[in-house]
C-alpha positions as CSV (number, residue, x, y, z in Angstrom):
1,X,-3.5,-19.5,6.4
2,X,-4.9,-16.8,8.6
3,X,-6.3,-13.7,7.1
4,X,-5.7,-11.5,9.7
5,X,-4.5,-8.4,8.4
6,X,-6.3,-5.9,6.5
7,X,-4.7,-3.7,3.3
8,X,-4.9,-0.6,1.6
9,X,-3.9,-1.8,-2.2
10,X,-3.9,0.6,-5.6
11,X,-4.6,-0.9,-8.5
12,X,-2.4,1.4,-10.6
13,X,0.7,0.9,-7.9
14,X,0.8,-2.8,-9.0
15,X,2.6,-4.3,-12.3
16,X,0.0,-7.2,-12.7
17,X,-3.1,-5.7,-10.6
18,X,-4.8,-9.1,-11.4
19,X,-2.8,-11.0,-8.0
20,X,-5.7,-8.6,-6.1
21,X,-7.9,-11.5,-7.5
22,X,-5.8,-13.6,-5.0
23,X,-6.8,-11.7,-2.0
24,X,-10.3,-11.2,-0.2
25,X,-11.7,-7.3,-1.0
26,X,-13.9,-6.1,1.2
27,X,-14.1,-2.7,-0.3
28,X,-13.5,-1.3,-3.7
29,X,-13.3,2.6,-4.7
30,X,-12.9,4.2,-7.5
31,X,-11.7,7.5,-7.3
32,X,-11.2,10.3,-10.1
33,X,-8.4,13.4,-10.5
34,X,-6.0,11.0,-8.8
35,X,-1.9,11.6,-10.4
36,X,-1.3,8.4,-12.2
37,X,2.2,8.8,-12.6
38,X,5.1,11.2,-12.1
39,X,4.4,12.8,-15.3
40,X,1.7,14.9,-14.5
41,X,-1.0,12.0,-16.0
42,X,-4.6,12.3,-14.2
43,X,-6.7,9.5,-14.0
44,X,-8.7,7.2,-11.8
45,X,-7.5,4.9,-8.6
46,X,-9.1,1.4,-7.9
47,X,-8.7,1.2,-4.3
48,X,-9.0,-2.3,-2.8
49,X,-9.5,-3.0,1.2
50,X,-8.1,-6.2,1.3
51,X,-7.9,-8.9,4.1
52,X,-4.5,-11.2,3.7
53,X,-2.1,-13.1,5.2
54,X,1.8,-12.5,6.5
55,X,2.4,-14.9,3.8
56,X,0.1,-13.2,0.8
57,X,1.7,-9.6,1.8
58,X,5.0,-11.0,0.9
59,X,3.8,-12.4,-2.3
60,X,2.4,-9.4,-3.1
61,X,5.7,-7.2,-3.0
62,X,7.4,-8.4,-6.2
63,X,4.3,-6.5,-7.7
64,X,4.6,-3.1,-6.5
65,X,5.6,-0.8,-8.7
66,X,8.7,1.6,-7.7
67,X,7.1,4.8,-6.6
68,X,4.0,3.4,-5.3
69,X,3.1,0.9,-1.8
70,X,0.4,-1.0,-0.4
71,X,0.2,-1.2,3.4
72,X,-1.2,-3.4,6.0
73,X,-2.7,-3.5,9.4
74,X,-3.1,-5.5,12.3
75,X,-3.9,-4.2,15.9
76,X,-1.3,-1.7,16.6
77,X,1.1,-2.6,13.8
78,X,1.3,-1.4,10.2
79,X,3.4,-3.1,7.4
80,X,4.5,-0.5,4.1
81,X,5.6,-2.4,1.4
82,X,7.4,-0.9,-1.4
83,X,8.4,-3.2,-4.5
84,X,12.0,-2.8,-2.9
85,X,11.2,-2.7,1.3
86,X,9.0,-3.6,3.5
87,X,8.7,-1.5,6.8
88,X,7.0,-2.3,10.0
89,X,5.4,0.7,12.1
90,X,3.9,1.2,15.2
91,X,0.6,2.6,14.7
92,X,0.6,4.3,17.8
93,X,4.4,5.8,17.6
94,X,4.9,8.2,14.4
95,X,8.3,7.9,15.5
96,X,8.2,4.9,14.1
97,X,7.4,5.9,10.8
98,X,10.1,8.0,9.3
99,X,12.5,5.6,7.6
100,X,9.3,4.5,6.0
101,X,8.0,8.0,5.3
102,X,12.2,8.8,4.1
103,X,12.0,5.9,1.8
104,X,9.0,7.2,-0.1
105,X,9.9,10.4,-0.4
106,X,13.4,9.2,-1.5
107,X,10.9,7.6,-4.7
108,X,9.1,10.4,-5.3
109,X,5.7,10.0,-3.0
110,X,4.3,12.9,-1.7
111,X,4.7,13.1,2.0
112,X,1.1,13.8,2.2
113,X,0.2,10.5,0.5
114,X,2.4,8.6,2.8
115,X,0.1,8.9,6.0
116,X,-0.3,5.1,5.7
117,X,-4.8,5.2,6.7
118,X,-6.3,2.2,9.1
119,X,-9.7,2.1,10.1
């Protein structure tokens, strides 16, 4: 199995942030003042950069949390998984990235944290 995509995962955007264990981090933040929920709750984000395959980013969906995504990268394409879609973008074509954007926004993401990073 090929780990050859890299991921952007959220600790608190997962229902059982323990299948993290079943991918390779290479990168952990913690970050403070971060909204935890809808409700107005602060608190802190684990961030994890994550290396994966196809396979473990299909896995991993059934464990997002509605309201929340983890996203992937390869080259020039992006993946957005929600715990209900999965989208496929063109890093290189935003035009690409409205359904995706739409669908978050339709759960209550802010479109300012749905700029989907790569590095």
């Amino acid at each position: 199995m090929e780990k050859d995509w890299k991921g952007s995962i959220i600790a608190e955007g997962l229902t059982d942030p323990t299948i993290i264990n079943e991918l390779t981090v290479y990168k952990a933040t913690i970050t403070e003042n971060m909204p935890i929920d809808y409700e107005g709750n602060i608190g802190r984000w684990h961030e994890y950069g994550v290396r994966c395959s196809r396979e473990e980013i299909d896995t991993l969906q059934p464990y997002v949390k509605p309201g929340w995504y983890a996203h992937f990268w390869k080259e020039d394409k992006i993946i957005v998984v929600y715990h209900d879609k999965q989208f496929e973008l063109d890093r290189n074509d935003r035009s690409t990235w409205r359904e995706a954007i739409d669908h978050g926004k339709a759960q209550g993401i802010p479109e300012n944290e749905l700029d989907f990073p790569t590095d």
